[in-house]
Jmol script that loads the backbone (N, CA, C; Angstrom):
load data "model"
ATOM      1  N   UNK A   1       3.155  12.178 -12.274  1.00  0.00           N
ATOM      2  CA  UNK A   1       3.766  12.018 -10.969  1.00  0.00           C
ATOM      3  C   UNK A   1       3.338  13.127 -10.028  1.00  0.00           C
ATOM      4  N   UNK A   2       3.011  14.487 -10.451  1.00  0.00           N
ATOM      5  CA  UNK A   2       2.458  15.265  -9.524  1.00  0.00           C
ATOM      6  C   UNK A   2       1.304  15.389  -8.864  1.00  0.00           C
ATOM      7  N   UNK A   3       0.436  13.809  -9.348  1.00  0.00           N
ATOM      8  CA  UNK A   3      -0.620  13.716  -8.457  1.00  0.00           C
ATOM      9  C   UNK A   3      -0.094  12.957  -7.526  1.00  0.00           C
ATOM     10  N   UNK A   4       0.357  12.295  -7.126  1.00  0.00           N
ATOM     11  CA  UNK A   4       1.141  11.053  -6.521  1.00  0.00           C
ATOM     12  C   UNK A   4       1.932  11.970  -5.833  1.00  0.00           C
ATOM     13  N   UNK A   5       2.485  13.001  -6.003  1.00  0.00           N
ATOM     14  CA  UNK A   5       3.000  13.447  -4.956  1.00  0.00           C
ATOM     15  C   UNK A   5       2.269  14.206  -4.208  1.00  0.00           C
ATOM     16  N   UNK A   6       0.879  14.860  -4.720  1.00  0.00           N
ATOM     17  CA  UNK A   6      -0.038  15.685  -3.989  1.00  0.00           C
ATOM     18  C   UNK A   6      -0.557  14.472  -3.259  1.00  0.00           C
ATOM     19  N   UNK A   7      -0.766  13.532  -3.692  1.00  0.00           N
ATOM     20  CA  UNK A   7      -1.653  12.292  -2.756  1.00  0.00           C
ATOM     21  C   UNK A   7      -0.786  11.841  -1.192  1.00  0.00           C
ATOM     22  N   UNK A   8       0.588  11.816  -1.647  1.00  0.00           N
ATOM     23  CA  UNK A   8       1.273  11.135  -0.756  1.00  0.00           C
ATOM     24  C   UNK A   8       1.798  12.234   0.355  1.00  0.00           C
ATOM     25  N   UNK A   9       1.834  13.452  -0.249  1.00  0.00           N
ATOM     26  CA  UNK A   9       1.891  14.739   0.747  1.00  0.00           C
ATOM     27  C   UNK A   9       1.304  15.117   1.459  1.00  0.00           C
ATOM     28  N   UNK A  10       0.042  14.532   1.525  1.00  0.00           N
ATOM     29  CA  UNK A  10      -1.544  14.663   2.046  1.00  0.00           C
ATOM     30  C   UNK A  10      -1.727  13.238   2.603  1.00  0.00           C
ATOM     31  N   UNK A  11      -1.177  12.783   2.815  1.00  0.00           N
ATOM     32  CA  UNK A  11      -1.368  11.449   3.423  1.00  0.00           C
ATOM     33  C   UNK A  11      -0.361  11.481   5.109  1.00  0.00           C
ATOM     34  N   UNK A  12      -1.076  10.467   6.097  1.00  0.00           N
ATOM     35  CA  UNK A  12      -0.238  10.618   7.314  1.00  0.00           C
ATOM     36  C   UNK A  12       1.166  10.007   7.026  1.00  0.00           C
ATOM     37  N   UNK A  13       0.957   9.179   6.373  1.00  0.00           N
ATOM     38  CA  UNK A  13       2.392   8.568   5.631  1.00  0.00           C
ATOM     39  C   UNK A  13       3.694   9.165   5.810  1.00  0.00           C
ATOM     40  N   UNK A  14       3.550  10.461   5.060  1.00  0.00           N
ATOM     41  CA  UNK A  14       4.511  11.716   4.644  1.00  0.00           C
ATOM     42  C   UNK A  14       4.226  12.669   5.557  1.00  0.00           C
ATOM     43  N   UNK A  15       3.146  12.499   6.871  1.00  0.00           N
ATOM     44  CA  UNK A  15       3.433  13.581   7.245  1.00  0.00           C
ATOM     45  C   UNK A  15       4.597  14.223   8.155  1.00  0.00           C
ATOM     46  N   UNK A  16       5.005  15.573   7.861  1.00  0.00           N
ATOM     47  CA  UNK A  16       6.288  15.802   8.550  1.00  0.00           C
ATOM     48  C   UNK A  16       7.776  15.873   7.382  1.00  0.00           C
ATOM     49  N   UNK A  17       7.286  15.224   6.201  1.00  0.00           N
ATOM     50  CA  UNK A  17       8.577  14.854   5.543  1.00  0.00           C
ATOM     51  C   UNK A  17       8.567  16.461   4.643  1.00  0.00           C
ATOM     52  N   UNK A  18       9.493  17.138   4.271  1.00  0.00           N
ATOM     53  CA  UNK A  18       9.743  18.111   3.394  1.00  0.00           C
ATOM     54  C   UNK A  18       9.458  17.783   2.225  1.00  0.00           C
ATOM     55  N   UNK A  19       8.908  18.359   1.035  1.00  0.00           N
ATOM     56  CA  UNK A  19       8.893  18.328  -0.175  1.00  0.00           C
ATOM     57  C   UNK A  19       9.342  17.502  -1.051  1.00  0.00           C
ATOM     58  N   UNK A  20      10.875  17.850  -1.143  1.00  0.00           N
ATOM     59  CA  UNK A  20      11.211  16.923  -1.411  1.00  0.00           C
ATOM     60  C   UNK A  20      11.469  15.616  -1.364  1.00  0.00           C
ATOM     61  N   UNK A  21      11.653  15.043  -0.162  1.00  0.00           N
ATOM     62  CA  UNK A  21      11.951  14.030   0.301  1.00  0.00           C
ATOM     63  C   UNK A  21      10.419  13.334  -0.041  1.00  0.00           C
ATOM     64  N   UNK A  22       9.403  14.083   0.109  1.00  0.00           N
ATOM     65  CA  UNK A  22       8.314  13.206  -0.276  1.00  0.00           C
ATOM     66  C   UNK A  22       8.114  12.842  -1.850  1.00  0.00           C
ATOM     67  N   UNK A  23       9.115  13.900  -2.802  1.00  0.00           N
ATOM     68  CA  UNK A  23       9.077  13.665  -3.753  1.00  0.00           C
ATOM     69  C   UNK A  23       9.879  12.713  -4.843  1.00  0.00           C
ATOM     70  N   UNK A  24      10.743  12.870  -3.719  1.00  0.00           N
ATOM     71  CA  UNK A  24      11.834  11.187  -3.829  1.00  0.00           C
ATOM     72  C   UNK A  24      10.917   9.914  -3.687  1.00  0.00           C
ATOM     73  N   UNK A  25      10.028  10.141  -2.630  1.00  0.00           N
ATOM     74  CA  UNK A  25       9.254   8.715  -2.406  1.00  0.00           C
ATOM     75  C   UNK A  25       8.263   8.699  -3.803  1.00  0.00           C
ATOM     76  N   UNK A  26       8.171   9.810  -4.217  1.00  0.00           N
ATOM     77  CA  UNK A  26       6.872   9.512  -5.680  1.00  0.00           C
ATOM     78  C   UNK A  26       7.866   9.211  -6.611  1.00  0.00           C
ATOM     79  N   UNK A  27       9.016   9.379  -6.473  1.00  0.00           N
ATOM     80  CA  UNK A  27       9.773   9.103  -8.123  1.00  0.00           C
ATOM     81  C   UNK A  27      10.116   7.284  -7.781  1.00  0.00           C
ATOM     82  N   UNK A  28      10.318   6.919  -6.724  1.00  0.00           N
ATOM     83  CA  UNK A  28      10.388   5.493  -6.165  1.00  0.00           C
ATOM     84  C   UNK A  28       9.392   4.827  -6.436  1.00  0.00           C
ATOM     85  N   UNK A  29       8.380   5.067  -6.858  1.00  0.00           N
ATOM     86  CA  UNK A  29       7.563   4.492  -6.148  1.00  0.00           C
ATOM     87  C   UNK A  29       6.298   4.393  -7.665  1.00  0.00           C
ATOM     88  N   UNK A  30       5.633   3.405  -7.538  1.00  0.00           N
ATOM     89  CA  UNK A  30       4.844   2.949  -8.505  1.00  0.00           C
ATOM     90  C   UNK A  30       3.163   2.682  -8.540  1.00  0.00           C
ATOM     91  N   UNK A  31       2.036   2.984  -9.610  1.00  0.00           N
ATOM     92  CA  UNK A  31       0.683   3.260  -9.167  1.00  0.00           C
ATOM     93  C   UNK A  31       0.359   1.969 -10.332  1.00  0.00           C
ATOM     94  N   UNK A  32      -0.205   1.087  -9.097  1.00  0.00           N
ATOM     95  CA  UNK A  32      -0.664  -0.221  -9.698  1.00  0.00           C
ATOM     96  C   UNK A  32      -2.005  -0.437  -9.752  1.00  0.00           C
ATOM     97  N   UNK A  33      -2.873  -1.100 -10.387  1.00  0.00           N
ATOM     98  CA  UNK A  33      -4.020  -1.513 -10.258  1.00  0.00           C
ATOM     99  C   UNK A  33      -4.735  -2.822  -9.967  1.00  0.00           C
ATOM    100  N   UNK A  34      -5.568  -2.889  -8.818  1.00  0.00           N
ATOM    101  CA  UNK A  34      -6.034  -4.465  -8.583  1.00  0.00           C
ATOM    102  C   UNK A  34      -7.661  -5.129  -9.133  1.00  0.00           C
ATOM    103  N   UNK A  35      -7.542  -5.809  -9.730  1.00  0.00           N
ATOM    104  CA  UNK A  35      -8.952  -6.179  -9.815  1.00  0.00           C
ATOM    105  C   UNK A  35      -9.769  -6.621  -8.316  1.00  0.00           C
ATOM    106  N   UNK A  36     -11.122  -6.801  -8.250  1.00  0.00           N
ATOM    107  CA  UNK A  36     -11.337  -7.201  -6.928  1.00  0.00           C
ATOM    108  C   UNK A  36     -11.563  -8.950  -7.022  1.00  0.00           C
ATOM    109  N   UNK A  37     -11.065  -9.085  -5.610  1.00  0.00           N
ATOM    110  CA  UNK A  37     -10.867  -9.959  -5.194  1.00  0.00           C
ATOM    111  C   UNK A  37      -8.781 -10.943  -5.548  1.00  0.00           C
ATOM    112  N   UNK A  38      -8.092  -9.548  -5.982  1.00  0.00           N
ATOM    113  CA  UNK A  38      -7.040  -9.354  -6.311  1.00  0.00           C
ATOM    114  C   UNK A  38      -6.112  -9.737  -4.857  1.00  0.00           C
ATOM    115  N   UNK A  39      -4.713 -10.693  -4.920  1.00  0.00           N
ATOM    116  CA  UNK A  39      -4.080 -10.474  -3.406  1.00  0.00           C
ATOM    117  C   UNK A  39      -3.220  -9.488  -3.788  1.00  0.00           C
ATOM    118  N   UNK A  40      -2.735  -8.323  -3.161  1.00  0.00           N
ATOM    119  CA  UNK A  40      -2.212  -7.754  -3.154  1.00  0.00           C
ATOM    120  C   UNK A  40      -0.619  -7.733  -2.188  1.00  0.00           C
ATOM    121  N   UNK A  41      -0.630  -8.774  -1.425  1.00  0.00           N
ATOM    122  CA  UNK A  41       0.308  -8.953  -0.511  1.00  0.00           C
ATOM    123  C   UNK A  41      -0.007 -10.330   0.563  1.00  0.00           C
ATOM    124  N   UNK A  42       1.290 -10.933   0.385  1.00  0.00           N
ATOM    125  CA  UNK A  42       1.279 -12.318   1.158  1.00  0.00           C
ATOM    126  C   UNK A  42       2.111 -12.044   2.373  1.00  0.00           C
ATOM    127  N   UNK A  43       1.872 -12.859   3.176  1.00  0.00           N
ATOM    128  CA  UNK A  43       2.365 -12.729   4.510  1.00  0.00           C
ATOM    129  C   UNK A  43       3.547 -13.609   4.254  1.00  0.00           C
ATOM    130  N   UNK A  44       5.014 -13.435   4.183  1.00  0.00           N
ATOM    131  CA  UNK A  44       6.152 -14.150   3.691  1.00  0.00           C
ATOM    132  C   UNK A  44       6.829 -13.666   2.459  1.00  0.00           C
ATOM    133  N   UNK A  45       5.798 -12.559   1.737  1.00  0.00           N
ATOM    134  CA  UNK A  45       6.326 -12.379   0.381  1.00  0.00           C
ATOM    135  C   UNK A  45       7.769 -11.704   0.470  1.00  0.00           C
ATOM    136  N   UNK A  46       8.840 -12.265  -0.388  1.00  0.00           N
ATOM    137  CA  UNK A  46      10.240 -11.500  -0.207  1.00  0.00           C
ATOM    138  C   UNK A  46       9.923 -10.354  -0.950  1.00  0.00           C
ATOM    139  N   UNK A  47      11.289  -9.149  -0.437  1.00  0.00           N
ATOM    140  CA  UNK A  47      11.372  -7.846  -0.390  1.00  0.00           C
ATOM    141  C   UNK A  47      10.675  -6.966   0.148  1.00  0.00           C
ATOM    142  N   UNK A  48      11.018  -5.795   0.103  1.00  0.00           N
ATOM    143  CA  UNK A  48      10.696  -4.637   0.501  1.00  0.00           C
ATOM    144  C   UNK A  48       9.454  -3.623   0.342  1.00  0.00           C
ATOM    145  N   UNK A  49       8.344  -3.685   0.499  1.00  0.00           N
ATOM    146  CA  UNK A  49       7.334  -3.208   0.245  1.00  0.00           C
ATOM    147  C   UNK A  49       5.941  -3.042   0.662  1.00  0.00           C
ATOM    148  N   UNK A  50       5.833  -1.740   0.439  1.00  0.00           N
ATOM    149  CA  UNK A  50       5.078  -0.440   1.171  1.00  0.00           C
ATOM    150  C   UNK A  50       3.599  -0.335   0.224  1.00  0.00           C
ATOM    151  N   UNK A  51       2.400  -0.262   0.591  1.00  0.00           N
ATOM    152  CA  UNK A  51       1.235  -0.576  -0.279  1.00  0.00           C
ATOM    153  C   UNK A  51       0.657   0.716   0.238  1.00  0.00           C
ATOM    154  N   UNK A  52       0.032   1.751  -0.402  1.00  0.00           N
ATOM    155  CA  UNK A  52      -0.512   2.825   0.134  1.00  0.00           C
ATOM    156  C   UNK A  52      -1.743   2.649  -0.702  1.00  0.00           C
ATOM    157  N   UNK A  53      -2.765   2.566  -0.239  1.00  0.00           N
ATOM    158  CA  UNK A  53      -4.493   2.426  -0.955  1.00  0.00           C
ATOM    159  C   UNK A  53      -4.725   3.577  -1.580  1.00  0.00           C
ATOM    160  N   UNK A  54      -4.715   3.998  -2.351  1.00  0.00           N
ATOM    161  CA  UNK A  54      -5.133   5.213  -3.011  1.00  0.00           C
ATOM    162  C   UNK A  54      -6.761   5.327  -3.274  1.00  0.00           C
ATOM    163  N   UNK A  55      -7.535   4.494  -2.817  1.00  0.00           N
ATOM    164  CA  UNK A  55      -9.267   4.151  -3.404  1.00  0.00           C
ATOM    165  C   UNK A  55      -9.685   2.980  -3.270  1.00  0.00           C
ATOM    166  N   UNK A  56     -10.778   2.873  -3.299  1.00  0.00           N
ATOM    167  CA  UNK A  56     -11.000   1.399  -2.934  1.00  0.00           C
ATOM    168  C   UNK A  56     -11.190   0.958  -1.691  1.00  0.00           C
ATOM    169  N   UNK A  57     -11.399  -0.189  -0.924  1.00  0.00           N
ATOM    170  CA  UNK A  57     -10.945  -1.129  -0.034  1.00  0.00           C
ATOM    171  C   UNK A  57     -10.010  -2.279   0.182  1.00  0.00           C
ATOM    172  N   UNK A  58      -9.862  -2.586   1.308  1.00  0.00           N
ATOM    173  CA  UNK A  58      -9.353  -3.763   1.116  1.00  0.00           C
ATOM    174  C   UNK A  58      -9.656  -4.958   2.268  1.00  0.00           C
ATOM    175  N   UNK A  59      -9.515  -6.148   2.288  1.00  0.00           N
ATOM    176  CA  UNK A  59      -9.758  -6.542   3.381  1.00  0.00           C
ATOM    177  C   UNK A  59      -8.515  -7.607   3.713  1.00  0.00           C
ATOM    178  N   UNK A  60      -7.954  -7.585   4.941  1.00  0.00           N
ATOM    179  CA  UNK A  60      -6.939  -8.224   5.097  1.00  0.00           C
ATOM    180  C   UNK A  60      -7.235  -9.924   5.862  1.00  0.00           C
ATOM    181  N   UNK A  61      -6.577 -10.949   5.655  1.00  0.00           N
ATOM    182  CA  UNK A  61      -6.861 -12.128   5.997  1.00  0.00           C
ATOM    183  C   UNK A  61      -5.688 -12.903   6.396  1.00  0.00           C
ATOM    184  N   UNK A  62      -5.970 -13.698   7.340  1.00  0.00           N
ATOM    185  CA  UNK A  62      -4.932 -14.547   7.602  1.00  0.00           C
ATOM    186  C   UNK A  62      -5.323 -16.163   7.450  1.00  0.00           C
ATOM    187  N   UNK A  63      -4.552 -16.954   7.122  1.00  0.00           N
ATOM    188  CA  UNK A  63      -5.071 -18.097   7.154  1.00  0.00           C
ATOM    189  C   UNK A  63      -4.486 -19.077   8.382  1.00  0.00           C
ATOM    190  N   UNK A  64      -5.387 -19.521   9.215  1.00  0.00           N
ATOM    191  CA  UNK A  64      -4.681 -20.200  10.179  1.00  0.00           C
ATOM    192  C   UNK A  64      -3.626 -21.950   9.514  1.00  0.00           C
ATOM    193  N   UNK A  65      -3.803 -22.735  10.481  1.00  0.00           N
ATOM    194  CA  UNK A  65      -3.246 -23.847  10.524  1.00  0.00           C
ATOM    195  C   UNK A  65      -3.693 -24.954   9.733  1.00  0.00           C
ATOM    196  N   UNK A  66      -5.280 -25.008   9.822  1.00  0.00           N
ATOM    197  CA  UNK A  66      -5.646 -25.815   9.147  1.00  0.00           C
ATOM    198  C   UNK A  66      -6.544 -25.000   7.844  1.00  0.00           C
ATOM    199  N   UNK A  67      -6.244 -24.056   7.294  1.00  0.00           N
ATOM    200  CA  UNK A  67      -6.415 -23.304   5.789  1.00  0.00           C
ATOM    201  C   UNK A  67      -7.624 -22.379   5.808  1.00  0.00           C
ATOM    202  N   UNK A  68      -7.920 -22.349   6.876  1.00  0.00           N
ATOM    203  CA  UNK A  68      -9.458 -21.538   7.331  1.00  0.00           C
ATOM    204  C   UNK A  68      -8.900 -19.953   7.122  1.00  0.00           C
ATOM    205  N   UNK A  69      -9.762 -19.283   6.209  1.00  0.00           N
ATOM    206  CA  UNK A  69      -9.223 -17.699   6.417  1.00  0.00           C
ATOM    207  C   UNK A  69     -10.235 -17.061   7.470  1.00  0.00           C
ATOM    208  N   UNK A  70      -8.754 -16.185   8.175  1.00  0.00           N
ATOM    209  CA  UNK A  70      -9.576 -15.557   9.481  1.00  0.00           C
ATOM    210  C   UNK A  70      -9.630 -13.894   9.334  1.00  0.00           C
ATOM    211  N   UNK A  71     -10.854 -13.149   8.883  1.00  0.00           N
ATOM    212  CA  UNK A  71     -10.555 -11.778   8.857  1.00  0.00           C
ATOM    213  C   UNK A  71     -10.170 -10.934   9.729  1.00  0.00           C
ATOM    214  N   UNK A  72      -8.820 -10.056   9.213  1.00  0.00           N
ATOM    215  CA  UNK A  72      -8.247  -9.452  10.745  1.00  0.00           C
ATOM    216  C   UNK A  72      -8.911  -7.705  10.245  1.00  0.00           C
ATOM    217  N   UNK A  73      -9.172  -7.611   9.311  1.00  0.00           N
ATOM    218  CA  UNK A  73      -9.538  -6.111   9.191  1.00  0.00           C
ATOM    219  C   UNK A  73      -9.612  -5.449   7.590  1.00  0.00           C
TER     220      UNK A  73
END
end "model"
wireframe off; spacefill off
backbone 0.3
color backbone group
């Protein structure tokens, strides 16, 4: 966990937050792995949640009306 908190302390994310409080967000908080071409997040998905890239890329997409994906970034 003390890389995760050096990562997230160093990130604009946290910046401004005290120590601790950033270290509350690393004990919350969980380091997942995606294969590529992995979704990582749907537009509608229920609950609460915050995706911080630690490496990698990603590319974000929307799909319009008639199922066409449109790259937004």
């Amino acid at each position: 966990m003390d890389e995760l908190v050096t990562i997230l302390g160093e990130s604009a994310l946290c910046a401004g937050l005290q120590p601790d409080e950033v270290e509350r967000i690393a004990a919350a908080s969980r380091v997942e792995h995606w294969g590529s071409g992995a979704v990582v997040m749907e537009e509608g998905a229920d609950g609460p949640r915050v995706v911080v890239l630690l490496e990698g890329r990603v590319v974000v997409q929307k799909q319009d009306g008639s199922g066409v994906d449109h790259v937004l970034g």
